[in-house]
C-alpha positions as CSV (number, residue, x, y, z in Angstrom):
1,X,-7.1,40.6,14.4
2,X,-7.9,37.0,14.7
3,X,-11.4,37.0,14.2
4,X,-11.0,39.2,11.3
5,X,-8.6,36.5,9.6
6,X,-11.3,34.3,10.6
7,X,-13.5,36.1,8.2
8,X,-11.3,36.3,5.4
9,X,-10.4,32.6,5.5
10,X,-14.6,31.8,6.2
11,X,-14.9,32.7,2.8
12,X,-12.2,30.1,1.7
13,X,-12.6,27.6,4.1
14,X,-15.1,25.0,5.2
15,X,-16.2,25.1,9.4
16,X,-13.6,22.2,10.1
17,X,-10.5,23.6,8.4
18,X,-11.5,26.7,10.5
19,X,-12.2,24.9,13.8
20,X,-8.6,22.9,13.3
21,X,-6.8,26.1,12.3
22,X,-8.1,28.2,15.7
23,X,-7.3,24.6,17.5
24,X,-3.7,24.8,16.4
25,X,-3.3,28.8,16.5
26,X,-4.6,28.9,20.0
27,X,-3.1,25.6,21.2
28,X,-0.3,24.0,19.9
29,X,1.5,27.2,20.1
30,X,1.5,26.2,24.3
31,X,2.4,22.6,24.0
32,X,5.0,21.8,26.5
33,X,8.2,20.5,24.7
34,X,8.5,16.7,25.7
35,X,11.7,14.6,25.1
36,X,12.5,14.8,21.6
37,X,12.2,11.3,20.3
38,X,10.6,9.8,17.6
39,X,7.6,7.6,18.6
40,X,5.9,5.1,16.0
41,X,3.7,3.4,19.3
42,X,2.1,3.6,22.1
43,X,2.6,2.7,25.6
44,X,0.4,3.7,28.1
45,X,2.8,3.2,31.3
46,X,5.0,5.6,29.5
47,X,4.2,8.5,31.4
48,X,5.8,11.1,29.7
49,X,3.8,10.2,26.5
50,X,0.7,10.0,28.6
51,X,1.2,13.2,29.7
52,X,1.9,14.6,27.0
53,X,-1.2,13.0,25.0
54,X,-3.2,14.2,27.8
55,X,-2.8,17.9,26.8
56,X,-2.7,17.4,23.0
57,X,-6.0,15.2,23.6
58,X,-7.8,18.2,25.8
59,X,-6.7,20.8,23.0
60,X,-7.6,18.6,19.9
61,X,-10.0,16.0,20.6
62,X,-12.1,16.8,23.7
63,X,-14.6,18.9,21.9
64,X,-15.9,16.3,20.3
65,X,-15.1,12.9,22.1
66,X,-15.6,14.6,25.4
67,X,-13.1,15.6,28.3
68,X,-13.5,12.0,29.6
69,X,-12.9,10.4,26.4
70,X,-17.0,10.0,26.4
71,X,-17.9,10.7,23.0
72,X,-21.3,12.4,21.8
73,X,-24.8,10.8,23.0
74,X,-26.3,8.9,20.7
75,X,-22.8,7.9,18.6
76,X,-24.5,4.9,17.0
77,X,-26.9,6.7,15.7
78,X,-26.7,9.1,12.2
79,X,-28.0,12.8,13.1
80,X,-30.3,14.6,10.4
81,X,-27.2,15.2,8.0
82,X,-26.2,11.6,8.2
83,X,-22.8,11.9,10.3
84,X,-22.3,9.9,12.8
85,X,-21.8,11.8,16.1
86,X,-17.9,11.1,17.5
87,X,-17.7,8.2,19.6
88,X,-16.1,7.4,22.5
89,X,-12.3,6.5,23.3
90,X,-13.5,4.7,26.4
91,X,-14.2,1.1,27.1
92,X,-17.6,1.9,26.2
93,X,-16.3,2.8,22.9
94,X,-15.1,1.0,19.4
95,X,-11.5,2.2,19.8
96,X,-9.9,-0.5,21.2
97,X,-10.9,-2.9,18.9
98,X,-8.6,-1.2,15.8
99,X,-5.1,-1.6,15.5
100,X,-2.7,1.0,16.2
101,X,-1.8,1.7,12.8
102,X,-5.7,2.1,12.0
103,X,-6.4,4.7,14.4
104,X,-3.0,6.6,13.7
105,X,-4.2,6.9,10.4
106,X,-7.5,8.0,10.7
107,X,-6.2,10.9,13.3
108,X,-3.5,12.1,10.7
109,X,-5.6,11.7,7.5
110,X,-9.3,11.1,8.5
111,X,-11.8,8.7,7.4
112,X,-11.0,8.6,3.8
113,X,-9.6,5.4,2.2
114,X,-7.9,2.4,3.7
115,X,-9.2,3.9,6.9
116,X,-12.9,4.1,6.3
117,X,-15.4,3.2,2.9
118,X,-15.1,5.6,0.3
119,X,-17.1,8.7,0.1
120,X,-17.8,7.8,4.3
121,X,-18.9,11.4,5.5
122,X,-17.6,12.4,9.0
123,X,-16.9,15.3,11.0
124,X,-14.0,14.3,12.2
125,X,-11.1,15.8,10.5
126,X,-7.3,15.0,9.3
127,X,-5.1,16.7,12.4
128,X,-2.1,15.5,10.1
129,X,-1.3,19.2,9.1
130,X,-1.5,20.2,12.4
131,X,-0.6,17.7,14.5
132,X,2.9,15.8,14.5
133,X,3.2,12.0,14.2
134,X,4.6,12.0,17.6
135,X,2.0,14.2,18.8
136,X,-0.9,12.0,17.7
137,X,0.9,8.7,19.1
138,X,1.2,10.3,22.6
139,X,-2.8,10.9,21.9
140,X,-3.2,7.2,21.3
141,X,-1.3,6.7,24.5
142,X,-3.3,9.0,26.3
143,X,-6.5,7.4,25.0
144,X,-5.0,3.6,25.8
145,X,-4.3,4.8,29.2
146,X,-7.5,5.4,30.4
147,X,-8.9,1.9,29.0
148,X,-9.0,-1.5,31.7
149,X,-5.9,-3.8,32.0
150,X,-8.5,-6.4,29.8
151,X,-9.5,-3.5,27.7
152,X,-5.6,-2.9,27.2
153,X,-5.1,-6.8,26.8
154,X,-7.6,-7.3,24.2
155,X,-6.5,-4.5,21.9
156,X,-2.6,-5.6,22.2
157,X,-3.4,-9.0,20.5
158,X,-6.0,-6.9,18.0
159,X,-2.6,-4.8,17.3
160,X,-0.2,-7.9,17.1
161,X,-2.5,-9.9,15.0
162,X,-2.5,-6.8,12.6
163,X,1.0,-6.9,12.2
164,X,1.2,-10.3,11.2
165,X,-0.7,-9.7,8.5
């Protein structure tokens, strides 16, 4: 049954709006309820939201950033179609150096505009009709959780001096 609604909908959707649909039919459907609580940041010694992040992240996002937050080889570099490969969500990555707000809106609604150039291609898609806000915050967490105490530091004041602004 599935993979003949896959078929149907092949003809009416691109690869990534099927990839994200699967991802949410086959995954979000087991996502262990969590206290209910609205969440608008991120605290990695929160482990409930780590935890929680943890198994969205490993659903969602470890196709293509890798199961230990690792990214694609090569992610500085375009591949034939002119993408960018995903990077990583580890130190070794960019992550840490956007605000919170930034990477909570490129998660929900992709690398469109404010959140990257206009007409920026990318694989990576908008999980924000899949995923709920609290779902891609406890993400964040997860992500932030894994980074160094200086990693952690550095990214705090990149998020405070956001807010400022």
């Amino acid at each position: 049954m599935v993979i003949r609604l896959l078929k149907i909908l092949k003809t009416k959707m691109d690869k990534s709006r099927i990839f994200a649909l699967v991802l949410f039919i086959f995954g979000l459907v087991n996502i262990p309820a969590f206290a209910a609580q609205t969440i608008s940041t991120t605290d990695p010694e929160n482990t409930t939201q780590v935890k929680r992040g943890k198994i969205i992240y490993h659903r969602f996002c470890s196709l293509c950033h890798g199961k230990n937050l690792q990214g694609q080889a090569n992610w500085r570099i375009r591949k034939p179609n002119g993408k960018l490969p995903a990077p990583p969500h580890d130190d070794a990555g960019h992550t840490w150096h956007h605000a919170d707000d930034l990477l909570f809106g490129i998660v929900k609604f992709g690398l469109v505009p404010p959140y990257a150039p206009k007409n920026y291609e990318s694989d990576m898609p908008a999980w924000g009709s899949t995923l709920k806000d609290d779902d891609i915050w406890a993400v964040l967490t997860f992500i932030k959780s894994r980074w160094s105490d200086e990693t952690r530091k550095i990214q705090l004041e990149i998020d405070n001096d956001s807010r400022k602004q």
